[in-house]
C-alpha positions in Angstrom: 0.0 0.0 0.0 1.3 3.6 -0.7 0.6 7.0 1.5 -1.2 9.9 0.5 -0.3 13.6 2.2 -2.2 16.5 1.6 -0.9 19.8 3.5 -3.0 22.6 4.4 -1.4 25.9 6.0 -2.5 29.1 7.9 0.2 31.2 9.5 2.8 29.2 11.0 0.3 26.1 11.2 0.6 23.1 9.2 -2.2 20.7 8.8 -1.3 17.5 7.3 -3.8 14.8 6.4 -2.1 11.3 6.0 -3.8 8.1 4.6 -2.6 4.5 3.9 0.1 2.4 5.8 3.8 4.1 7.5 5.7 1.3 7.1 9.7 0.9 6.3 9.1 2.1 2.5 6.7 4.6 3.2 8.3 6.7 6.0 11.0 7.9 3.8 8.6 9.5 1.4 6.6 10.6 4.6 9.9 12.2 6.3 10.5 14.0 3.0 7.6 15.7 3.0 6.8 17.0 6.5 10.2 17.9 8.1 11.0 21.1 5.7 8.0 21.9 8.1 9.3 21.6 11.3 12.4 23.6 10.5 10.4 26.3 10.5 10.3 28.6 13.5 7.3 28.5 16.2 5.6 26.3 13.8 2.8 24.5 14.5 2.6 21.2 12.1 -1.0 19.6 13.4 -0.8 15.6 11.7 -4.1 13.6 10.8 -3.9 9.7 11.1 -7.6 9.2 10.5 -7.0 7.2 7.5 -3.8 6.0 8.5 -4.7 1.9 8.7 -1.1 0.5 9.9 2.4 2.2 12.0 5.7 0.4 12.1 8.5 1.0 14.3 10.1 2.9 10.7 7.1 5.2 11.1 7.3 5.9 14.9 10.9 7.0 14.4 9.8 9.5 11.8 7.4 11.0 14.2 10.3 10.8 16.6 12.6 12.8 14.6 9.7 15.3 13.9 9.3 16.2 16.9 13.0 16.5 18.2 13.3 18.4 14.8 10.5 21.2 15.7 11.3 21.2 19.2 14.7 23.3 18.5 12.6 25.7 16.4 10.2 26.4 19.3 7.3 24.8 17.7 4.8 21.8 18.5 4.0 18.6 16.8 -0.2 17.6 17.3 -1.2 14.0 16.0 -4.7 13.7 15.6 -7.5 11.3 14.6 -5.5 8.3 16.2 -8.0 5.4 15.8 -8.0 3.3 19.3 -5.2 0.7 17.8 -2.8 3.6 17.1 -3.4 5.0 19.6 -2.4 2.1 22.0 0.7 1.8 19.7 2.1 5.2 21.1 0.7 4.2 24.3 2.7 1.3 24.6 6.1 2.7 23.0 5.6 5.6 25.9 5.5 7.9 23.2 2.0 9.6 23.8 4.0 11.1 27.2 6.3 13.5 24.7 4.0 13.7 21.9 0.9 15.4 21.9 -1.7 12.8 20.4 -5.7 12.6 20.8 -8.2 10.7 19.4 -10.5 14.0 19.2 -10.4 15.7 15.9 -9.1 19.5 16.0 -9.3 20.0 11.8 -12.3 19.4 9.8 -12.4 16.4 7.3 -9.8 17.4 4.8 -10.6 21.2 5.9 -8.8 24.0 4.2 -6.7 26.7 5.6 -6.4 30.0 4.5 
């Protein structure tokens, strides 16, 4: 299965809306797009897994370096739209304690900024 990313911005907020499987040969094509974002200062790069079906551990390090990544610029990582398996999956790596995750939705279905 491939990944779909569709990137929405306001201001120094992101919103990304991912779909499909992060897997070993996705997360390279899923690094390359989103970390240009979080080099940005005070930038605020809000992630949707909604339709994301499937995380490996390939995946979780993306979201790891992500985060270390907008850190130094001052800016926050949000993943939303976990569904309850994900969810657990970043429970259970200890990785919902540094990143900010919910199951709640803060975007619209594919909403646009701007």
């Amino acid at each position: 299965m491939d990944i779909k990313i569709d990137k929405n911005f306001n201001n120094e907020t992101a919103i990304v809306f991912v779909s499909g499987e992060i897997d070993a040969f996705t997360a390279p094509k899923l690094k390359e797009e989103l970390l240009p974002l979080t080099e940005e200062q005070k930038m605020t790069l809000i992630v949707s897994l909604e339709d994301v079906s499937y995380i490996d551990s390939t995946g979780l390090g993306v979201f790891v370096g992500l985060f270390k990544q907008i850190k130094k610029n001052d800016g926050e990582l949000k993943l939303v739209n976990l569904s309850e398996r994900l969810r657990r999956l970043f429970e259970i790596t200890g990785l919902n304690n540094i990143i900010d995750i919910s199951s709640e939705s803060e975007v619209g279905d594919n909403e646009t900024i701007g």
